[in-house]
Each structure stands twice: as structure tokens, then as C-alpha cells.
N, C-alpha and C positions, 0 to 999 in steps of 0.2 A: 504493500500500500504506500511505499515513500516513492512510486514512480509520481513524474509529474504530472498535473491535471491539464486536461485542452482549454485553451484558452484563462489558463488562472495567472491571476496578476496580483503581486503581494506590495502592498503601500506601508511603509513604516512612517511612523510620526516623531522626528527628534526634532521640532522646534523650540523646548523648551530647554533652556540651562539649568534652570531650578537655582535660583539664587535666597530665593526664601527655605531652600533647604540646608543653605551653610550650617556646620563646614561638608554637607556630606555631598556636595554639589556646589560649584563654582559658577560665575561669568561664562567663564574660558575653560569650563569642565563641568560639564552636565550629569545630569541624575545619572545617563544609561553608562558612566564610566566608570559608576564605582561596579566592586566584584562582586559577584552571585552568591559570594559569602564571604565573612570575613576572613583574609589573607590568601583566597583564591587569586588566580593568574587572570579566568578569564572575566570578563566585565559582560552586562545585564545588553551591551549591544552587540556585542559576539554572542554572547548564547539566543540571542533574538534570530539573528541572520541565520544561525546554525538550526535554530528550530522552524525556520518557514521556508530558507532557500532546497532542499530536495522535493519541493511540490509543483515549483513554478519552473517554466523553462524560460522561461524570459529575465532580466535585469529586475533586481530591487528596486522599488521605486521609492526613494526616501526623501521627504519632508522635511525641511531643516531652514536654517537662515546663515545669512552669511558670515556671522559672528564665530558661527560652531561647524558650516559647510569644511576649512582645511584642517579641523581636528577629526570631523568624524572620517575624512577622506583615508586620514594617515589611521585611525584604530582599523579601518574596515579594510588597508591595505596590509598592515601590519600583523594585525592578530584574529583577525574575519579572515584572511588571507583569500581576499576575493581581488582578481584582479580587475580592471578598469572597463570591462564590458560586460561586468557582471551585476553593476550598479549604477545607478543614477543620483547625482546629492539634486535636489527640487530647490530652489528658492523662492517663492511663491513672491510677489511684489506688491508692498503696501503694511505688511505686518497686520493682514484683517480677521486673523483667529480661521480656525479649523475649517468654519464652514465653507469660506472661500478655497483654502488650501487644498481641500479634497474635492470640492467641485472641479478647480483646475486640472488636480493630476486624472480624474476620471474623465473628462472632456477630452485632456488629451491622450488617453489609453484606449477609451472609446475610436478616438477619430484613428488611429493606426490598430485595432481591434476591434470591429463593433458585435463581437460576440464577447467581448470581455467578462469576464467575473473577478470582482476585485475584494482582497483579504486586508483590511485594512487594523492595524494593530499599532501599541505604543513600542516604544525600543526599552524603556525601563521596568519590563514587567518581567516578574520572576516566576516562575511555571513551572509545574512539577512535572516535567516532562517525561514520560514513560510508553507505556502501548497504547496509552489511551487517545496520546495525542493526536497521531495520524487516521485514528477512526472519528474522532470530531471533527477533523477538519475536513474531510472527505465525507459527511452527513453534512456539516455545513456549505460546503459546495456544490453536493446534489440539493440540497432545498433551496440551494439560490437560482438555478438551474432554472427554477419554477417560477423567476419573478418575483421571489422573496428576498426581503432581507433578515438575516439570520444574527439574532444577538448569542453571545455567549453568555449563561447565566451560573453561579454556581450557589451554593445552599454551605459553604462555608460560612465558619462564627465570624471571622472578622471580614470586613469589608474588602473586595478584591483591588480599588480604583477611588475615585473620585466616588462621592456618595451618592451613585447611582442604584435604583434598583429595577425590577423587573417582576411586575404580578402577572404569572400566568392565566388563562383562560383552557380551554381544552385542549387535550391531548391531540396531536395529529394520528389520524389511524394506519398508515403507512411505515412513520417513521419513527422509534425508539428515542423516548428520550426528550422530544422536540411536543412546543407546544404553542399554540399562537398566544397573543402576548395582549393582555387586555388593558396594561396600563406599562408605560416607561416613563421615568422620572429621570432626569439629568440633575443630578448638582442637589439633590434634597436637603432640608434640614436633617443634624443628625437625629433628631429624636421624632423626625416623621420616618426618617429611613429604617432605621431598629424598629418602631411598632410595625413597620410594613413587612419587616424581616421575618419577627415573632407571629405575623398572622399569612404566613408561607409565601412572603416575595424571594426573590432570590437578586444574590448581589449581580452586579455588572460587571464583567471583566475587562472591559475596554475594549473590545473583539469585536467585529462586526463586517459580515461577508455579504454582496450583492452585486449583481449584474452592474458594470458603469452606468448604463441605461439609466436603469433604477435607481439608484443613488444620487447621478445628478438630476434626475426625474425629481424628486421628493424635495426639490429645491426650485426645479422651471417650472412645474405644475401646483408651487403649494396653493393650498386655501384657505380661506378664513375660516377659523377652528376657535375654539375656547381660549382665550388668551393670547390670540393671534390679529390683529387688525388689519382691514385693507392695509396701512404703512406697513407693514411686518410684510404682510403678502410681498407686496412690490417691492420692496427693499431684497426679500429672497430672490426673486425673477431677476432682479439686474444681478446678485452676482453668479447664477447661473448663465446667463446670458453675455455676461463678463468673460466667465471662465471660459465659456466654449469659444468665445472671440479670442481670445489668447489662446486658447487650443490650436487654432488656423496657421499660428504666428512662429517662426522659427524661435527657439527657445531660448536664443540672446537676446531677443525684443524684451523677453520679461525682466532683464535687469535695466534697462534703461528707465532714464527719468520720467519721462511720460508714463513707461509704466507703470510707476510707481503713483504717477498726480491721478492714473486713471483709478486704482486701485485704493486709493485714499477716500474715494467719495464713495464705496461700500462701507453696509454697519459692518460694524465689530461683531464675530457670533461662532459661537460654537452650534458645529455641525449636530449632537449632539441636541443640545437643547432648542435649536432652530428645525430640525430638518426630523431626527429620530423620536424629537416626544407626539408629533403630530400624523407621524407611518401611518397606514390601515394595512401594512402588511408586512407587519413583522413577525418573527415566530424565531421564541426563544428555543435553543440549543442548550439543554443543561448538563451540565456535568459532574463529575466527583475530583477533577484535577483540581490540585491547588492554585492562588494565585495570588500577586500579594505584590503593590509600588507603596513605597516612600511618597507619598504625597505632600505628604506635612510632616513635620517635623514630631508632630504625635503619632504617627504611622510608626517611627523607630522602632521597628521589635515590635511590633504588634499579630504579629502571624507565628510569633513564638508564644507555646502555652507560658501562663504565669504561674510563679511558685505560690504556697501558699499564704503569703501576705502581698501579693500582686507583682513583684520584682517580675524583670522581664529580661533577661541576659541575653545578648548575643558575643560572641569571641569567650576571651578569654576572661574572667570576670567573676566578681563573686560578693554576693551581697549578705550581710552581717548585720543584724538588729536594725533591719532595716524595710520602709515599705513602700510600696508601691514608686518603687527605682526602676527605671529603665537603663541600660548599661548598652552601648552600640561602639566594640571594640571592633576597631579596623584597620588599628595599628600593627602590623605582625612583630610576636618576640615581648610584647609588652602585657604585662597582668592587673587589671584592674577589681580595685576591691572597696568597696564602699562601708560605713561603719555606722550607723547609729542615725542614717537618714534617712527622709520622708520623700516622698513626691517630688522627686529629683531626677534630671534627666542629662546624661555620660554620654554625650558623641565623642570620641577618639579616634582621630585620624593621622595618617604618619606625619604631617606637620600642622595639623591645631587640634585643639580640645574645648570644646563648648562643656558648662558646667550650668545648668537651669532649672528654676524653679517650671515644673510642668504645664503650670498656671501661666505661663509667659511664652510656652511654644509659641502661641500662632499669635504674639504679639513683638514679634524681633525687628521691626523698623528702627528702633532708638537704638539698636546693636549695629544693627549695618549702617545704618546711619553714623554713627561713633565712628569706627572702624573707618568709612571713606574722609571723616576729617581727620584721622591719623593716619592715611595712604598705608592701610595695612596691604599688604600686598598679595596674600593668603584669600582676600575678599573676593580677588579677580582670578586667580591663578592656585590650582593644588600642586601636590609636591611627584602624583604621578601625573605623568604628558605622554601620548603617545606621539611619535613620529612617522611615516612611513617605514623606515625600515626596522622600526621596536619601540619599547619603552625606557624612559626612563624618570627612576623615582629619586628624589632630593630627597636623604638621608637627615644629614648633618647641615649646617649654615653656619659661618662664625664669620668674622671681617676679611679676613683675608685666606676663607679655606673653606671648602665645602664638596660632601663627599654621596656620589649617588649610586643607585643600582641601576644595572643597565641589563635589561632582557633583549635578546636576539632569536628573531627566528632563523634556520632555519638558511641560509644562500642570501642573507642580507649584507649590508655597507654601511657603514659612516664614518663621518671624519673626525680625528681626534680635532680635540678643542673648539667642537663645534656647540655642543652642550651648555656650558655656561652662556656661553653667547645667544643662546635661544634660550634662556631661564633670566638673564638681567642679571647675573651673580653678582656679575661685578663692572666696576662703570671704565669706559673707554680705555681709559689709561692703564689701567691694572691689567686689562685684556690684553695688553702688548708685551706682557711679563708672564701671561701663564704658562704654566706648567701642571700637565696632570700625571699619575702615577695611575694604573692599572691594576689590576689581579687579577688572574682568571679564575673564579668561582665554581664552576662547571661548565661541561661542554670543551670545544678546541674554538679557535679563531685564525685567522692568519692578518701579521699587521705587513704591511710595504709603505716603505718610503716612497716620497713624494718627490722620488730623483730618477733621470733616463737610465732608463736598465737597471733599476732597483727588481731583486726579489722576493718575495715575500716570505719570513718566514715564521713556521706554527709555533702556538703558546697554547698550552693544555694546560689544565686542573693547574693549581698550584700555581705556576709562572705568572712573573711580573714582567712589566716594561715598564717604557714612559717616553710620554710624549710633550715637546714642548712649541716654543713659538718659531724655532729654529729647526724643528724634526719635526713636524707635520707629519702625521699616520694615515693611513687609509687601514678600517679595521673591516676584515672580511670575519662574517659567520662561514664555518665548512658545511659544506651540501645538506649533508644528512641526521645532523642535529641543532637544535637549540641550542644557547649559550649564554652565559650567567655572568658579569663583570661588577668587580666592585672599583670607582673610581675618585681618586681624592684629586680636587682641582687644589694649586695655590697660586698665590701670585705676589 
């Protein structure tokens, strides 16, 4: 069942950094970068691509903005190890929220497809991925088959997403599992979402599969509904109407400034609450897979059972007379232990640590706020970065020394002393003095000078070098393994 489906097209959604989720998400490093558990290698948008790309034969289509377009290029190149025909980064013009963004990509998947079926999902969601998954997604593709569109629902105790839920109505008699859908709720309050929970809704996983037709149909055709006014109506029609005119357009028009002035006089609107709470033809997809995003900052650990005075550990960690602490270690090598406290909440990350009262999660404005009139730097930037050809993680920091991990896949390249220089370590001048020092951690490398008829030679396990402003390296990964470096800059 992991052959590919005819005509399926899979849409990922990474336009969001998640800044109100510091430190667990960046500016310049978005939610889907952190790892699928704590001191894992790979991150929530690798194991995304990994779990939808054996169904489509076509290019991922991903959603993004231009802020985070050349980070997600280099994780998707680097540790997706998908090459450059295998994916698409989308910048949608104008910044006018989802419902525009997915109108666009389906108009134009439609217009080079018009049997399209489109799988449309987040990059930051964590999924218990097992047998199960390839039988849901292959039920949700044949029900879409039908001119339906197909929610993902699950009957998990914590919320999968955003506080959406999903009241079924009857069972389809065909299909196992699946059931059309008598109410959707985008974005609820939490305590109408829990009583709709308790009286048998099922959450939202952010999942939702239909014909492009259909999807951008439920935006050119909407109607006036319950909560919907002629302006609501017409406001949906132009940016369907919008999108499919940019559909037409060779796809460097959409970054031009025009398109951006045209793109500006659409509402703001999640696809979602614009387009899916008003369907007559949904039918939810339920399932027993797990599913579980950081949304907010109270999300932390919330898909882990609590002990019995509410603590909630993730990593390494360990809570002592103490209640309802939540502990989110994702620091690797580090042990976190709490003593004698309350309603307290531990993000740990390899270069910051948030220490908060629970009651102030979803009130961190006057924190980030602080923070950018101190030019912390950590605000915009975390301490892993992926690049093209790997990672690397900023360890240590001191004035004049700083020491990283650097992960290689596999037949990759880079050049020594390039690193700091793309992290700001250190300012112009000091850059003309450095000097970095190597180890090889695991794996083999091969270093060559940057002289005619230099040859390169191997450094395994154990070996050092070093590279300076005067001995410029080129550091090769060997073919057939990965490779581990630990690297101290000075200057």
C-alpha cells in the first residue's frame, strides 16, 4: 500500500516560524525544526516528508514564506535528502493567511492536473506513524475520489492541533471508520471544545484531503451560511478568483511587487474557518493514530501522561515535591530536576532556558518584547541551523571562542571557516584571525587544501586537524557514511 496514488498531490504548510513559541521555535527557526523527541537527529519536517512523500509521484508542494523559504530548502536538502525536483518551496504573495495560500497552490495543481487530489497537512505535527498510517491515507483518498473532502478526526484525550473539533453524524455504509460530519469548529473556545469532546466530538488533526476542484470550489462557490454575510461571501470569490488568476501566471510573477499590492486587498482568513466550517461535504476519517503540535506554549508535554500530582516530563528530568510542572528537556547530556515547585513550566534548549509561571504561557509579549530591546540574539536565531550540506549546533559561546557540533550526511562538502561566518560569532575583524581546531567524533571525512594539486587526505574517529585563515579546508563526508565533528573556533 506505500505505492503511489494517481493523480495525489501532497501540500505541506510551513509558513509559520512560531515565535510565540520561544525558545522552542525561532524567527529564523520554526516549530517543524525542533526533533521528534528530545535529542533525536531527525526534526518534525523530515519525518513529515518521510511520512507522505512514498504516496505521491509528483514534487512536494510546500507553503512557506520567504523568511524561512532558504532554511527549509537546506533541512529538506540536507536531512529530507530530497533533491531539487523532488520539491517545491511556494511563497504565496501578500502574507493573507491559509485560505489564500491553499486556494493558490490548488488552482495551480488543478491547472497542470485537473484530476488532482490534494493531501494537505502541517510540517510540525508528530504522528504515531505505524500500519495504520498508509490505510488512512489510502481511505482518505478513495473518499475524496467521491467529491468529498475528508477530515482527519481522532478521539485522543489531548487535543491533536489548534482547538478544532469535529461532531460526527452517520456512519458511511461503505466505508470503515469514516462518517459525514455534522458540525466543524475551527479555532473553539477551550471549554466549548472539551464539553464537545466529553459529549463524543473528536479532535482535529490538521489533515484534510480533496479533489483541487473541491477545495478551491468551497471558496468560488461559497454562500451565505450562519455567520457568513454577502461581504464574507464576496471577499471568499475574489481570493479564489485571485488564486486561479495567478494560477495562469509563470510562478516568478508571484514574487513581484504588484503581486504583492494585488494580494494585499484580500481578507486575512484561515482556510479552515473561512472555507471548512461552512463544507456540506465533509466526512470525517477517524482514527486510533496519535497526534500531537506545540501550538502554544501550554501544549509542552501535553501528549505525555501526567504523574500523579500533574508533572509532565519530557527528556531527561525529574520532578521532586513538586506539582503540576511541566519539564520540556531538549538539551542533550543535560538533567533537569525540579524541587519543591508548583505550576511551573522548564523549556531547555541547547542555548536558552525559559523558567515560567504556567499562568503567563500565553501571555509572553513583555518577554519578547524585553528580549528585542536587549538585541538578544537567541530571539531570532537557535543554536541548531541546518545548511545544505548538514547541521550545525553552537555548543559553547564565550568572547573570543566558540565550539559546535557539526553532523554530515553522507557525500556532503563544506568549507572550513565558513561556520562562524554564517552564525555572526564574531565581528569582521576577529574573522580575519580565525582559527578553528576539528575532531572527528565518528564516521571518516576527507579534508584538501585549497592549493593546485592538493590531495586530500582521510581523518577517522579520533583525529584532529585544523584549519585556519591561511589553510583554508574543503571538508568532504566519505560516500557511504554519516559523520560527526566537534569544532572549536578562536580568534
Amino acid at each position: 500500500m506505500s505505492e503511489t496514488y494517481p493523480h495525489f498531490h501532497i501540500v505541506l504548510l510551513a509558513d509559520d516560524s512560531g515565535e510565540n513559541l520561544w525558545p522552542i521555535a525561532r524567527k529564523q527557526s520554526p516549530a517543524c525544526f525542533a526533533p521528534v523527541q528530545p535529542g533525536a537527529d531527525e526534526s518534525l519536517l523530515t519525518a513529515t516528508v518521510a511520512r507522505v512523500q512514498p504516496y505521491s509521484a509528483y514534487p512536494l508542494h510546500i507553503i512557506t514564506n520567504s523568511t524561512l523559504s532558504e532554511l527549509l530548502y537546506a533541512e529538506l536538502r540536507a536531512h529530507a535528502e530530497l533533491s531539487p525536483e523532488k520539491f517545491e518551496l511556494i511563497c504565496p504573495p501578500g502574507d493573507r493567511g491559509s485560505a489564500f495560500s491553499i486556494a493558490l497552490i490548488c488552482a495551480s495543481i488543478r491547472r497542470e492536473d485537473p484530476d488532482a487530489v490534494v493531501a494537505v497537512l502541517p510540517v510540525d505535527l508528530r504522528v504515531e506513524t505505524d500500519e495504520r498510517w498508509p490505510h488512512l491515507l489510502y481511505a482518505a483518498y478513495q473518499i475524496a475520489l467521491q467529491d468529498n473532502i475528508v477530515l482527519i478526526g481522532s478521539r485522543q484525550r489531548h487535543k491533536c492541533r489548534d482547538i478544532s473539533y469535529i461532531r460526527p453524524a452517520k456512519r458511511l455504509n461503505d466505508i470503515e471508520d469514516a462518517y459525514e460530519v455534522r458540525t466543524f469548529a475551527a479555532g473553539a473556545r477551550p471549554a466549548t471544545a472539551s464539553r464537545a469532546y466529553h459529549e463524543g466530538a473528536y479532535w482535529y488533526a490538521g489533515i484534510f484531503v480533496g479533489r483541487a476542484a473541491e477545495i478551491l470550489g468551497l471558496l468560488a462557490h461559497a454562500e451565505g451560511k450562519r455567520h457568513r454575510s454577502a461581504t464574507d461571501v464576496e471577499s471568499l470569490r475574489r481570493i479564489a478568483e485571485t488564486a486561479s488568476f495567478f494560477a495562469m501566471l509563470d510562478r516568478g510573477a508571484w514574487t513581484t511587487a504588484d503581486a504583492e499590492e494585488v494580494a494585499k486587498t484580500l481578507v486575512y482568513a484561515s482556510f479552515e474557518k473561512a472555507a471548512l466550517e461552512h463544507a456540506n461535504n465533509l466526512i470525517m476519517l477517524s482514527t486510533t493514530i496519535g497526534f500531537s503540535t506545540t501550538g502554544s506554549l501550554e501544549d509542552a508535554g501535553s501528549d505525555v501522561a501526567a504523574d500523579t500530582y500533574g508533572n509532565r516530563l519530557v527528556g531527561d528530568a525529574l520532578a521532586t515535591e513538586s506539582q503540576g510542572v511541566t519539564v520540556l528537556a531538549q538539551a542533550p547530556g543535560r538533567f533537569i530536576a525540579t524541587y519543591g515547585l508548583d505550576d511551573i513550566c522548564i523549556i531547555d534548549t541547547p542555548d536558552a532556558l525559559l523558567v515560567s509561571k504556567r499562568s503567563q504561557l500565553n501571555n509572553m509579549d513583555k518577554l519578547l518584547a524585553n528580549m528585542r530591546d536587549h538585541d538578544v540574539s537567541q530571539l531570532e536565531t537557535s543554536a541548531r541551523r541546518p545548511f545544505a550540506w548538514g547541521t550545525a549546533t553552537l555548543l559553547v559561546q564565550a568572547e573570543e571562542t566558540a565550539t559546535w557540533k557539526i553532523e554530515l550526511p553522507a557525500g556532503s562538502t563544506f568549507d572550513a571557516l565558513s561556520i562562524p561566518y554564517e552564525y555572526g560569532t564574531f565581528s569582521d575583524k576577529q574573522l580575519k584571525k580565525l582559527r578553528e581546531q576539528y575532531a572527528v567524533a565518528q564516521g571518516d571525512v576527507l579534508i584538501q587544501e585549497r592549493t593546485e594539486n592538493a590531495q586530500p587526505t582521510l581523518k577517522g574517529t579520533g583525529d584532529a586537524f585544523e584549519a585556519n585563515t591561511e589553510n583554508p579546508l574543503l571538508i568532504m563526508c566519505v560516500e557511504n557514511n554519516p559523520a560527526t565533528l566537534i569544532m572549536t573556533a578562536t580568534v
